[in-house]
C-alpha positions as CSV (number, residue, x, y, z in Angstrom):
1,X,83.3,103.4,80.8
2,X,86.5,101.5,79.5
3,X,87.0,98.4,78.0
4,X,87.3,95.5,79.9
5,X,91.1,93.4,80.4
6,X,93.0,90.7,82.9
7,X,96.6,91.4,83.6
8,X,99.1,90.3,85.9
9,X,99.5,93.6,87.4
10,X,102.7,92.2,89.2
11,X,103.7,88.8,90.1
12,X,100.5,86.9,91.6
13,X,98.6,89.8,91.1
14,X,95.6,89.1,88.6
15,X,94.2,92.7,87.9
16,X,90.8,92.9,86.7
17,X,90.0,96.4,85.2
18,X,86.6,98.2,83.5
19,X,83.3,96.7,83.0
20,X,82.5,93.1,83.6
21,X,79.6,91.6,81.3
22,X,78.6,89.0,78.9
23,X,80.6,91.0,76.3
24,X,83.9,91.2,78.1
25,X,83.2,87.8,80.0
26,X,84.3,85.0,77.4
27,X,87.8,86.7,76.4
28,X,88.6,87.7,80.4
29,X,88.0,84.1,81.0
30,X,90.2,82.4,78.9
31,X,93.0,85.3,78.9
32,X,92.7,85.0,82.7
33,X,92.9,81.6,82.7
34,X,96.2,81.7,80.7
35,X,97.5,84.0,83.4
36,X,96.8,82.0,86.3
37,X,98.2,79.0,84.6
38,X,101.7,81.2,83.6
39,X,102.1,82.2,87.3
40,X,104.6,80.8,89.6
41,X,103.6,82.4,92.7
42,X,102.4,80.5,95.5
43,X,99.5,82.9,96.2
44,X,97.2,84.6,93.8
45,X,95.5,87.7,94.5
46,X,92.4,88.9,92.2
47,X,92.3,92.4,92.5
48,X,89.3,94.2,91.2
49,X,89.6,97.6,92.6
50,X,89.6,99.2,88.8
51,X,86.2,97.2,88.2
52,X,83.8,100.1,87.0
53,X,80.8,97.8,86.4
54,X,79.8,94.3,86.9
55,X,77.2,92.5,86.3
56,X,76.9,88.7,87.6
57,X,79.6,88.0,84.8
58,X,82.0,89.1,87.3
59,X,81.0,86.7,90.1
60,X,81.2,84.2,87.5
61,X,84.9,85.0,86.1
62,X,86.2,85.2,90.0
63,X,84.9,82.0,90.9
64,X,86.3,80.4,87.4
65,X,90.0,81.7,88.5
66,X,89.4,80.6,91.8
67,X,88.9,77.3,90.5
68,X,91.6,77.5,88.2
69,X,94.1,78.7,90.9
70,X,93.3,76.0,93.1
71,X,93.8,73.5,90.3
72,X,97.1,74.5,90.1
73,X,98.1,74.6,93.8
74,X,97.8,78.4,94.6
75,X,96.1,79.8,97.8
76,X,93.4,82.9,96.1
77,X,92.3,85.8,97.4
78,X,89.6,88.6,96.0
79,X,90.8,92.4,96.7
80,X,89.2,95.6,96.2
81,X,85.5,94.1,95.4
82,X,83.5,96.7,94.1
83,X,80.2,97.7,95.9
84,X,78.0,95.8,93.3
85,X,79.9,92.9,92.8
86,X,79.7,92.6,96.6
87,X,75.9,93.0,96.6
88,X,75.1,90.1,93.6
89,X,77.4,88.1,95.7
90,X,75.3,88.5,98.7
91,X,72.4,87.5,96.5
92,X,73.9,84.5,95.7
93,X,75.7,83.7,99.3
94,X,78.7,84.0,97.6
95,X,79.7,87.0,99.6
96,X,81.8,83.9,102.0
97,X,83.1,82.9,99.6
98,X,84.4,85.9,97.7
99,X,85.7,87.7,101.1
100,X,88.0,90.0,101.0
C-alpha cells in the first residue's frame, strides 16, 4: 500500500491518492485545505479513484473540502469513490451527499 498525498492533479482537480486513515488524515487535511484555498477554478472536483484504502477518515477529509470549497465560492463534486468509501458513507447516509 502507498503513502497517502492531496494534489491538484490539474486545475480544479483535487487528487486524493493511497490509504486514507488517522495517520494520513491530519496532514491531507490541512495540505488539502491549502489547495482548495490556492485554486481559482470555479468548480472543484475531488477525485479519489487512486484511493487504495479508507477508513471513515476519508469520509471525513471529503466532507472537510467540501466545506472548505463552498467557503470559498466553488461548486464540488466527488469522482471515482472507492467501493469502501461508498459503503461507510451509506452507513452514515452520507452516500447523498458524497454522489458521484
Amino acid at each position: 500500500m502507498s503513502e497517502a498525498a492531496v494534489s491538484m492533479a490539474e486545475p480544479g482537480v483535487l487528487r486524493l491518492t493511497g490509504v486514507l486513515d488517522y495517520r494520513s488524515g491530519p496532514a491531507l487535511r490541512k495540505q488539502g485545505k491549502v489547495l482548495i484555498d490556492g485554486s481559482r477554478e470555479p468548480r472543484l472536483v475531488l477525485d479519489c479513484s487512486a484511493v487504495e484504502k479508507s477508513s471513515s477518515v476519508g469520509l471525513s477529509l471529503l466532507l472537510a473540502y467540501m466545506r472548505d470549497a463552498q467557503a470559498t465560492g466553488k461548486a464540488c463534486e466527488v469522482r471515482g469513490m472507492p467501493d469502501d468509501m461508498r459503503e461507510i458513507a451509506e452507513v452514515y447516509d452520507l452516500d447523498e451527499v458524497l454522489a458521484s
